[in-house]
N, C-alpha and C positions, 0 to 999 in steps of 0.2 A: 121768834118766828114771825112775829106781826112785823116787825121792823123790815125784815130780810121780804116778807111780801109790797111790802109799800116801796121798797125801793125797787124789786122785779115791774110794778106796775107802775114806778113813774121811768124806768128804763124803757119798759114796753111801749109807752104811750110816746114817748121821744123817739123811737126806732121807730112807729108807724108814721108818725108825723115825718120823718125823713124820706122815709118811703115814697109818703104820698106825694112827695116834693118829685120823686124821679116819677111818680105813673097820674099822671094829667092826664086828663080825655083830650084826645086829640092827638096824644105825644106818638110818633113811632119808630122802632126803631129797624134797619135794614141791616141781612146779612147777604155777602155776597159771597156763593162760593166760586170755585175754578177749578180747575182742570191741573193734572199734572202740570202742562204748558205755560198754565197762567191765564190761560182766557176763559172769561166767566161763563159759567153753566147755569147758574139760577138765582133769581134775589128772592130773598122770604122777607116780608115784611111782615111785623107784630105791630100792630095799631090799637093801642089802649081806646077802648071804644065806650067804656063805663067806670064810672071810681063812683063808690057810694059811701061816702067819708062818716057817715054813723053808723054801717054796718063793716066797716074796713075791709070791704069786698072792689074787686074790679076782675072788669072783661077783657082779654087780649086775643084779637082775631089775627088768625096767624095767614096769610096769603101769597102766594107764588109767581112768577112766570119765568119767562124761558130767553126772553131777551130782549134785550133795552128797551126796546120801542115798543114790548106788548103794553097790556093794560095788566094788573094783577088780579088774580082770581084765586077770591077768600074759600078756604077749604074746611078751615078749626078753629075752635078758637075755645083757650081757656076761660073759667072762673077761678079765683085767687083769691081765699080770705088772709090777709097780711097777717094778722092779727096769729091765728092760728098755725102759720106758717113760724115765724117768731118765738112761738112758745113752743114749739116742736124740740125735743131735744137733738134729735138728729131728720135727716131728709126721710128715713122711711117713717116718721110720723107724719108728713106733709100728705095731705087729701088733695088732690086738683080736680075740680070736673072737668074733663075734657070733652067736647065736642066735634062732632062732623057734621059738615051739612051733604045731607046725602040727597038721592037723585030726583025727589021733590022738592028740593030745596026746604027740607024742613033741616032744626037742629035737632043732631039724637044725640043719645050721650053715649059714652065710649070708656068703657074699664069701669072700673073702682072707684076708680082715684090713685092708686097707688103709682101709675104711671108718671112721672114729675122730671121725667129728663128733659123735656124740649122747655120748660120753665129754668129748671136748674141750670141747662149747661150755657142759656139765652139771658138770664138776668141773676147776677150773682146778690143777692138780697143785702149780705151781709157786708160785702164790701158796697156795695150802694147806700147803705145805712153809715158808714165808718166815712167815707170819701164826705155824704153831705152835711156830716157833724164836724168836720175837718176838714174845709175845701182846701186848703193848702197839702193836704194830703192827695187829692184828684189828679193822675195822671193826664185825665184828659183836659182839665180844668187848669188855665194858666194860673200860677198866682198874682194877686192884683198888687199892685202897689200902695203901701201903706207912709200915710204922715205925721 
């Protein structure tokens, strides 16, 4: 049993280390939806705004607008402990705090935690972990040339 934890916990600590490699403060990423048509209805942008690398927590502030040329305007924004995400055996063990900023511009919190879809269906953890341990496996990541 000791074996079988020491190897869970040097698995875990290399899955958060990869992790931390995809959520940099400053990193963000944008989703753009459309229309039946094809013409764009909304960009959400998730902009990692905190990573706290000894508590294996970070911030993603989730924000919106309406077309091209507005400015975005931050509405939510999660906190993420990797760490316990990871050891979750399945998604309804994952806790997210979610946030609103509502109309004093303060942040309130919003649910349980049990709500985890707009992380889940926006950042696939697992293949994020597998793609940065394997870059020759990264779809989006060309493979480099080796000599």
């Amino acid at each position: 049993d000791a074996l079988v934890s020491i190897r869970r916990s040097v698995g875990l600590t290399q899955s958060i280390k990869a992790l931390q490699l995809r959520f940099e403060r400053g990193d963000y990423y944008v989703w753009l939806y459309r229309d039946e048509h094809g013409a764009p209805t909304s960009w959400e942008r998730y902009s990692i705004v905190t990573t706290d690398r000894e508590q294996d927590v970070i911030t993603i502030e989730m924000a919106t607008k309406f077309a091209e040329d507005q400015n975005y305007f931050t509405h939510h924004r999660m906190t993420v402990d990797l760490a316990d995400v990871l050891q979750a055996a399945t998604r309804e063990g994952w806790r997210i705090r979610f946030e609103y900023l509502n109309e004093n511009n303060i942040w309130t919190v919003n649910g349980t935690g049990e709500n985890v879809q707009a992380f889940e269906e926006k950042f696939d953890v697992f293949r994020m972990i597998h793609t940065t341990l394997h870059p020759a496996l990264d779809p989006l990541c060309p493979p480099t040339e080796t000599r």
